[in-house]
C-alpha positions in Angstrom: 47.0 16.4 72.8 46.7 13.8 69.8 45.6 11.3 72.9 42.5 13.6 73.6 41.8 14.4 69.9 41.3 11.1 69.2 37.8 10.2 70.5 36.6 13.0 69.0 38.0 12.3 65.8 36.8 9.1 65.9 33.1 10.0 66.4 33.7 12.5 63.3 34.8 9.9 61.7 32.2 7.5 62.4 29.4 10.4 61.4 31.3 10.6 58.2 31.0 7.2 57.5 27.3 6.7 58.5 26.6 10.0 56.8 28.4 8.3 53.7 25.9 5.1 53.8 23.2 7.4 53.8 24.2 8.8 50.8 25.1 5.5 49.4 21.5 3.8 50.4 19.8 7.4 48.8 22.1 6.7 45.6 20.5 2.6 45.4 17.2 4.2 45.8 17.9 7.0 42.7 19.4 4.4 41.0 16.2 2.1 41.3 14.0 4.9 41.0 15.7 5.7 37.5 15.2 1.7 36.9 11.6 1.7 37.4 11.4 5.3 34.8 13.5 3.5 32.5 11.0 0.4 33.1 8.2 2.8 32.6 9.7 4.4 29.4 10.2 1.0 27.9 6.4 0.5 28.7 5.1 3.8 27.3 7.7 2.9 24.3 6.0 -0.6 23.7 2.8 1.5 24.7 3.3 3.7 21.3 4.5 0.7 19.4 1.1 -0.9 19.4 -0.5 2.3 18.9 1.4 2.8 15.7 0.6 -1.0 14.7 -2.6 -0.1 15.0 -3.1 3.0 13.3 -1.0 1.2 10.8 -4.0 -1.1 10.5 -6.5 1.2 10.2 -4.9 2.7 7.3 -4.4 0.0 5.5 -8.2 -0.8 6.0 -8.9 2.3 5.0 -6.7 2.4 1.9 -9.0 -0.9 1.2 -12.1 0.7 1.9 -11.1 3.5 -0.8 -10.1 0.8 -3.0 -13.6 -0.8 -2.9 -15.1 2.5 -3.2 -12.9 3.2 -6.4 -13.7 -0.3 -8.3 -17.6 0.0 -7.3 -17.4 3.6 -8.3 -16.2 2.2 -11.4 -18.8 -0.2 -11.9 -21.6 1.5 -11.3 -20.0 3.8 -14.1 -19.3 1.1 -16.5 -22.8 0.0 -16.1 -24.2 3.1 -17.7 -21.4 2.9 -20.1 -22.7 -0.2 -21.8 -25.7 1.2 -21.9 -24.5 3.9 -24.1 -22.5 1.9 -25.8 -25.0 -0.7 -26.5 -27.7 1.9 -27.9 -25.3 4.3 -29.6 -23.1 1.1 -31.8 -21.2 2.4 -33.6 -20.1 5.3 -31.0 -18.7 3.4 -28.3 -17.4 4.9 -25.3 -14.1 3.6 -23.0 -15.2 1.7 -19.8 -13.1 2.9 -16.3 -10.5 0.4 -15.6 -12.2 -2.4 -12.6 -9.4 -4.8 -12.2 -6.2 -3.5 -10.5 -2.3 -3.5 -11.6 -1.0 -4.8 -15.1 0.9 -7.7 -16.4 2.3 -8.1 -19.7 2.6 -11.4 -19.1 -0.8 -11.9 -19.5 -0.5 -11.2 -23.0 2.1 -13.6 -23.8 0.2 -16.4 -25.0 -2.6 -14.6 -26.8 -0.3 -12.1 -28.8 2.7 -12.0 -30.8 6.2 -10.5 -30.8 4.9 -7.9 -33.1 1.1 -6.8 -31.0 4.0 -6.0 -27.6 6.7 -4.5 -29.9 6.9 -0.7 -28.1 4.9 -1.8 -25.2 6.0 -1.0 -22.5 5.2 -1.9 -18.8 4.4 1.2 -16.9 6.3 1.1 -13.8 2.9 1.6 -11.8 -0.3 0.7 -13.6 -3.3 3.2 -14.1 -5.6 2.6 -10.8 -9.2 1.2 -11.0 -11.5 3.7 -12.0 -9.2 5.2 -14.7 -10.4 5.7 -18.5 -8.4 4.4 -20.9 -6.3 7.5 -22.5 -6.1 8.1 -26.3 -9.2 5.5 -26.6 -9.6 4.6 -30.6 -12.5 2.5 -31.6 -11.9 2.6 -35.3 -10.0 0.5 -37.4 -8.5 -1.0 -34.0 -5.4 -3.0 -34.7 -3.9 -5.9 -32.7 -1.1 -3.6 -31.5 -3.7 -1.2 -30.0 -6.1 -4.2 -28.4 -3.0 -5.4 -27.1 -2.7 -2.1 -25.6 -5.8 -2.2 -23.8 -5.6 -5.2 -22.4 -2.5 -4.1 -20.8 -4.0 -1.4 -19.6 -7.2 -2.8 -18.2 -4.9 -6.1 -17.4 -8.0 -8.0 -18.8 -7.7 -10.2 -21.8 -11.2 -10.0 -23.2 -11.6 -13.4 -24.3 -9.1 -12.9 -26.4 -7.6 -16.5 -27.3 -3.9 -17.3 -29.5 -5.5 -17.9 -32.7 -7.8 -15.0 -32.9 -7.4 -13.0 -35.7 -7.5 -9.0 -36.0 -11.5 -9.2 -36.8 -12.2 -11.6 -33.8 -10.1 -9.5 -31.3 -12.4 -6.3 -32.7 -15.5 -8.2 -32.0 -14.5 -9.8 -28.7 -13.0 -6.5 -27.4 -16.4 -4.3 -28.3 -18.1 -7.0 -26.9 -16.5 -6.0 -23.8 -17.5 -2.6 -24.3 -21.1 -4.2 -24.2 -21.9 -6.3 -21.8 -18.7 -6.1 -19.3 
């Protein structure tokens, strides 16, 4: 009986084989086919990367276009500022701040010890187009011009050896003719 069984089993066997390279081949052509998503994934990845490169782009054009709105927003204000200011002397008005950031640096070779004494360095400085807060005109001292040219980060022709009656004049000049 085993003698007859044996062809038979043989052709089972042989159907069980080929049926199991089937299989095998089907599994190569899964496992390419998941190769060529995964290819595709990566390239839709990349795909998205650029996108976000670009939009990255445009906002940072954009933030630049804001900022050129801002400073000639600013200007055109200041403009009618010194106007005013020039016509109304003594009654002088603040201008908006045109030149970005801070640095009390700046004011180390035109001021002393004493004019930075409590100043502090804001951690982020007021953007263009901002007015000047708590804005004094009279009786300025070099402690407060000092102030304001830290906060417009300007200097205002302001040189070492001016003294307190120069840095007035040179400072509401500013106010005048910016």
């Amino acid at each position: 009986m085993a003698a007859a069984d044996t062809p038979g089993m043989t052709e089972g066997i042989a159907a069980i084989l080929q049926r199991l390279n089937a299989i095998e081949a089907d599994m190569q052509l899964v496992k390419n086919d998941l190769q060529l998503v995964k290819d595709d994934l990566q390239l839709v990845k990349d795909d998205m990367q650029l996108v976000k490169d670009d939009m990255q782009l445009v906002k940072d054009d954009m933030q630049l276009v804001k900022d050129e709105v801002r400073l000639n927003n600013a200007m055109i204000h200041n403009q009618r500022t010194i106007t005013l200011n020039q016509r109304n002397n003594p009654m002088y008005a603040p201008l908006r701040k045109t030149v970005p950031g801070h640095d009390l640096a700046l004011l180390d070779d035109i001021t002393t010890a004493d004019d930075r004494s409590g100043l502090v360095q804001p951690a982020n400085a007021h953007p263009v187009g901002s007015v000047l807060p708590d804005f004094e005109i009279y009786d300025l001292t070099r402690k407060q011009i000092t102030s304001y040219m830290l906060f417009y980060n300007e200097d205002f022709g302001i040189v070492g050896t001016d003294d307190v009656q120069a840095r007035r004049t040179k400072f509401l000049r500013f106010l005048t003719t910016y």
